[in-house]
Backbone bond lengths (Angstrom), bond angles and torsions (degrees), N, CA, C in turn:
res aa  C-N    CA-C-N  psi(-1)  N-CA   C-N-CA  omega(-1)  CA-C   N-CA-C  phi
1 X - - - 1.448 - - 1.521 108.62 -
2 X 1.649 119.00 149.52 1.004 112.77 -155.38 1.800 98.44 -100.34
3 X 1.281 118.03 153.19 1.191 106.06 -172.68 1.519 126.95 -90.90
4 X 1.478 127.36 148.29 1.701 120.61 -159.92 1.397 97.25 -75.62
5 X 1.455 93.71 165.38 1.727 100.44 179.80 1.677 93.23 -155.50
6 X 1.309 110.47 136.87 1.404 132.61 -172.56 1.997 92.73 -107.44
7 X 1.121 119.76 121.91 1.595 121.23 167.87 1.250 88.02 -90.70
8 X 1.430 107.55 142.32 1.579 137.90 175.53 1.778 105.68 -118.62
9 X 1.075 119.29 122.88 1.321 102.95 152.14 1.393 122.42 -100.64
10 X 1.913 108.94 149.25 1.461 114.16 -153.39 1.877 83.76 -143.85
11 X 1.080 88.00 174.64 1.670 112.24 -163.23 1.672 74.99 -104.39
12 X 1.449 114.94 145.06 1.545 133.85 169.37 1.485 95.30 -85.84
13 X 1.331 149.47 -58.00 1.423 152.78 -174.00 1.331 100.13 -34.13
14 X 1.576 117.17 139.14 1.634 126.10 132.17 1.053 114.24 -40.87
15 X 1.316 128.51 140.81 2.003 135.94 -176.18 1.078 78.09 -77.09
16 X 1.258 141.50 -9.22 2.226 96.09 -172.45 1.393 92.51 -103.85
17 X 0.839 116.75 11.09 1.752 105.92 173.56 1.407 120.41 -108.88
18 X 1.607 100.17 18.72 1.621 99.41 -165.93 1.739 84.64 -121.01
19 X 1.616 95.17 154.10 1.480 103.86 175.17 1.833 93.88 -145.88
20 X 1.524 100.40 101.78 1.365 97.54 156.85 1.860 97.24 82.28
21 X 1.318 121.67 34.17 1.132 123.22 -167.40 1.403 114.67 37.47
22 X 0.859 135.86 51.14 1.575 153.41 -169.16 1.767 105.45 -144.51
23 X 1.341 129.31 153.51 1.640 124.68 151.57 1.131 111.94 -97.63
24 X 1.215 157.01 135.40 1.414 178.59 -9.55 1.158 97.89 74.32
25 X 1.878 134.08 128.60 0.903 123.90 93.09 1.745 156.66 -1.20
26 X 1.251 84.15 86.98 1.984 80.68 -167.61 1.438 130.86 -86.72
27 X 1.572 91.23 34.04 1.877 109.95 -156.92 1.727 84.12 -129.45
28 X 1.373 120.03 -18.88 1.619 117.17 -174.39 1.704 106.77 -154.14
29 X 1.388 107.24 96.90 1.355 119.61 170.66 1.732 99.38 -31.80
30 X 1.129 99.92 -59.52 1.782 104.72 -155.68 1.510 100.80 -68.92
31 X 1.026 139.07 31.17 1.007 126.95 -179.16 1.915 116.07 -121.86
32 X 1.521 106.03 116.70 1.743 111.06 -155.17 1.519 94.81 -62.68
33 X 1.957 92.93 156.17 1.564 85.23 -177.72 1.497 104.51 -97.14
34 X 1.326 93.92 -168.07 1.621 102.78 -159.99 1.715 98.20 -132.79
35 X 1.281 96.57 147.67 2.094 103.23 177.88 0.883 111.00 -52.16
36 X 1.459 123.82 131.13 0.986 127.30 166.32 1.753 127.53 -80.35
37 X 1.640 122.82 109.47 1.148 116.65 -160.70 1.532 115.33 -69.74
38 X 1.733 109.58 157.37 1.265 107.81 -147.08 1.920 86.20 -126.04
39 X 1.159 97.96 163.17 1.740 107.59 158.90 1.295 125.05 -158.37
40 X 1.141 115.45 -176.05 1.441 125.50 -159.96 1.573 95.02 -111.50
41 X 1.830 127.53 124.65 1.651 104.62 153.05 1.163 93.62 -160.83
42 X 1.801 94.22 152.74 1.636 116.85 -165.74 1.618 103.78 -71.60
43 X 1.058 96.36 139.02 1.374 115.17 173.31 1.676 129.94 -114.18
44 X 1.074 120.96 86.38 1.460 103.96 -177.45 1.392 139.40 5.93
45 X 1.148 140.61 109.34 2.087 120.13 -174.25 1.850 78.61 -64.12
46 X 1.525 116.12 -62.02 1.657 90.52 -166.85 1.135 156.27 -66.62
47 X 1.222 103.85 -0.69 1.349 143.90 -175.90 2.009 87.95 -99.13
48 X 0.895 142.83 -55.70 1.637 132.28 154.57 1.656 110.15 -47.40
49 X 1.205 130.99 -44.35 1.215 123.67 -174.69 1.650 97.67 -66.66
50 X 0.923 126.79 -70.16 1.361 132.98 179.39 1.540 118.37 -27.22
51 X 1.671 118.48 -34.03 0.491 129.57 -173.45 1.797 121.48 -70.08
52 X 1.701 71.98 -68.30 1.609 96.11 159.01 1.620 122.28 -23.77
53 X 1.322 92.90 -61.85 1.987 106.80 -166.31 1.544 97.64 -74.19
54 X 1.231 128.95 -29.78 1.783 121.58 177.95 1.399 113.95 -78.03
55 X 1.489 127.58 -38.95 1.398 126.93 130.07 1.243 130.59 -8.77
56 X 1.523 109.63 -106.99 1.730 90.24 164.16 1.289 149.95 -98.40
57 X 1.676 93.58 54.78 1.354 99.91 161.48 1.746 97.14 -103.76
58 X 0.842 109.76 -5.69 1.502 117.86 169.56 1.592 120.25 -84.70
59 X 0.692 97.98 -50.36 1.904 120.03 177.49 1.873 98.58 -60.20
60 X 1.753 107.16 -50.77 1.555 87.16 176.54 1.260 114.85 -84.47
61 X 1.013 136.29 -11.19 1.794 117.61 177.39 1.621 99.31 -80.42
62 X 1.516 121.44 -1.84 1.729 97.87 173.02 1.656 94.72 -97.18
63 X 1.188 130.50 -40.24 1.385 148.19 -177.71 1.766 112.42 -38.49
64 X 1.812 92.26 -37.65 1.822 107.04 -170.10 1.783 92.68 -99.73
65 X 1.263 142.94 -17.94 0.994 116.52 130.13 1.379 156.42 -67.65
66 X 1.499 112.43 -31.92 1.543 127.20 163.35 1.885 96.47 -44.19
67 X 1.460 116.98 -59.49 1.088 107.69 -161.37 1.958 119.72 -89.00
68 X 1.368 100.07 5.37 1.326 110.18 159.57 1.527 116.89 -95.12
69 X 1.165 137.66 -10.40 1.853 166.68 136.66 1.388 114.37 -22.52
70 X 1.569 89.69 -69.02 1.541 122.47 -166.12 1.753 95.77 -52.59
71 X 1.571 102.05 -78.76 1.673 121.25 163.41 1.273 106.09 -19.83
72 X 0.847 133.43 -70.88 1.822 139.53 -165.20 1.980 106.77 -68.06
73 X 1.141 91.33 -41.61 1.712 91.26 176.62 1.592 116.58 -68.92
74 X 1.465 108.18 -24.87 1.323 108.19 -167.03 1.394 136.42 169.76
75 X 1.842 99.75 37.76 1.075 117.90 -167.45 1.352 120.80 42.12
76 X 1.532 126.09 32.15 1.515 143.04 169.66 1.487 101.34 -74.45
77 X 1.417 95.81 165.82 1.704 95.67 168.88 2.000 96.28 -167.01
78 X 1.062 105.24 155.42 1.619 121.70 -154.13 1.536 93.76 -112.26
79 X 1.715 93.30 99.40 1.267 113.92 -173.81 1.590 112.60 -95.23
80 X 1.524 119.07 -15.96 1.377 114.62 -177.02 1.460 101.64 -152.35
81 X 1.167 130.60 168.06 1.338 153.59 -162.91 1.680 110.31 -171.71
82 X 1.533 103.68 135.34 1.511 101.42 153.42 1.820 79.65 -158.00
83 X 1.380 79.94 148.20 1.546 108.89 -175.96 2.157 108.03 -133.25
84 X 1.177 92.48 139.68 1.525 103.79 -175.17 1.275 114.43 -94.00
85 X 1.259 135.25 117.28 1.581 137.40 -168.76 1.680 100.68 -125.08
86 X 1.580 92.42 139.38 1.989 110.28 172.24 1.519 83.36 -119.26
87 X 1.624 78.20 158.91 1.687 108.48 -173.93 1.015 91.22 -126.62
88 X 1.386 134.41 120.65 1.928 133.26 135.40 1.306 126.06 -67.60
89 X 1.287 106.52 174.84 1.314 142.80 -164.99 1.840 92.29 -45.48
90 X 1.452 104.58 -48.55 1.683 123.33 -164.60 1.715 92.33 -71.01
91 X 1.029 123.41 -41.54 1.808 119.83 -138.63 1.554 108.73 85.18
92 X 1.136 122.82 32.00 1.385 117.67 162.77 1.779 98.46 -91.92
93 X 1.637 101.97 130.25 1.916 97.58 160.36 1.685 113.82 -108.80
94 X 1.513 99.96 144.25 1.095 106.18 179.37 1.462 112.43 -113.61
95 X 1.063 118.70 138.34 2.109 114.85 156.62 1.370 112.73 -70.72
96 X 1.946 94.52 128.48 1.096 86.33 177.71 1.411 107.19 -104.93
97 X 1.543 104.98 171.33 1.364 113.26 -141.87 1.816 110.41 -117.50
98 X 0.732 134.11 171.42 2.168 125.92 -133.69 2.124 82.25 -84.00
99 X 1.401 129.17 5.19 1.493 132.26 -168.98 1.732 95.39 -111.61
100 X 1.352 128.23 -24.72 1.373 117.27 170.28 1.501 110.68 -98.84
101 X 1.472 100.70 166.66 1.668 114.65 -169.95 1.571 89.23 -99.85
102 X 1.183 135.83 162.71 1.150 145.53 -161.07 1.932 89.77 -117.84
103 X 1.501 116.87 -73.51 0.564 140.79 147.27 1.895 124.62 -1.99
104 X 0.932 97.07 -72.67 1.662 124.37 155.78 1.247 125.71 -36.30
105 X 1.460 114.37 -69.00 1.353 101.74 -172.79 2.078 110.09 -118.48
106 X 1.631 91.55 16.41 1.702 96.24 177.65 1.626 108.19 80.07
107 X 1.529 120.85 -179.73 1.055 121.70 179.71 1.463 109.77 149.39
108 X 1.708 124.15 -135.53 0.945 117.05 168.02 1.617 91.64 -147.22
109 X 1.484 116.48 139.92 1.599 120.10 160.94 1.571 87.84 -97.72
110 X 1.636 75.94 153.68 1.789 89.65 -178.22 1.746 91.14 -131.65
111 X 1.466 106.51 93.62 1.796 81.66 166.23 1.450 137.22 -106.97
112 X 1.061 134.82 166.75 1.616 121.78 -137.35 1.848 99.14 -142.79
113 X 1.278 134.07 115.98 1.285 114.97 166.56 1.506 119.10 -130.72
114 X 1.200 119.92 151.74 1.361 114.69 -162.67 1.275 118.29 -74.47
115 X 1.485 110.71 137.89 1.626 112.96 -170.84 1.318 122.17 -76.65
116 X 1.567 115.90 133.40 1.089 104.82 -150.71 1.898 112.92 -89.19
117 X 1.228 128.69 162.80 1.758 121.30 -135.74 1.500 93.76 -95.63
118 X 1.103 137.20 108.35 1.272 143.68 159.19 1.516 127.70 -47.60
């Protein structure tokens, strides 16, 4: 069987050379930026699944403290979550962080709400 592949699109640039999804010159402020070129590449689905599951298995051990925190501060409790995820070139996901646009450069929101207690 042939194996799945998820196309991602990714920026061809090194991140340190990007400012603002734009390229800049970093030898001349004044100099306008330019598009940053984009592409298409296959990505494993399992190599995304993998990804996925190391993610949030990461995401819940901060999640099961935030919401053991919450409890202790003030009988609160952490009823909703959505979190913003980028995919690279690799299938690595990252959170993005309160300095990227979600919006901006695409990704995946993942939102999450607590089930309610039967």
């Amino acid at each position: 069987m042939a194996e799945d592949y998820i196309w991602v699109v990714t920026d061809d640039v090194p991140e340190s050379t990007r400012s603002g999804g734009n390229l800049r010159n970093p030898y001349s402020p004044d100099t306008p930026p330019v598009a940053v070129p984009r592409s298409s590449v296959p990505v494993s689905a399992a190599r995304l699944e993998e990804s996925m599951a190391d993610f949030m298995q990461a995401m819940g051990r901060v999640l099961k403290q935030a919401q053991a925190r919450a409890g202790e501060l003030g009988s609160l409790e952490l009823d909703e979550v959505t979190l913003s995820v980028e995919v690279n070139g690799e299938g690595q996901l990252s959170l993005l962080g309160s300095g990227a646009k979600a919006g901006a450069s695409g990704g995946i929101t993942l939102h999450f709400k607590k089930a309610s207690s039967k």
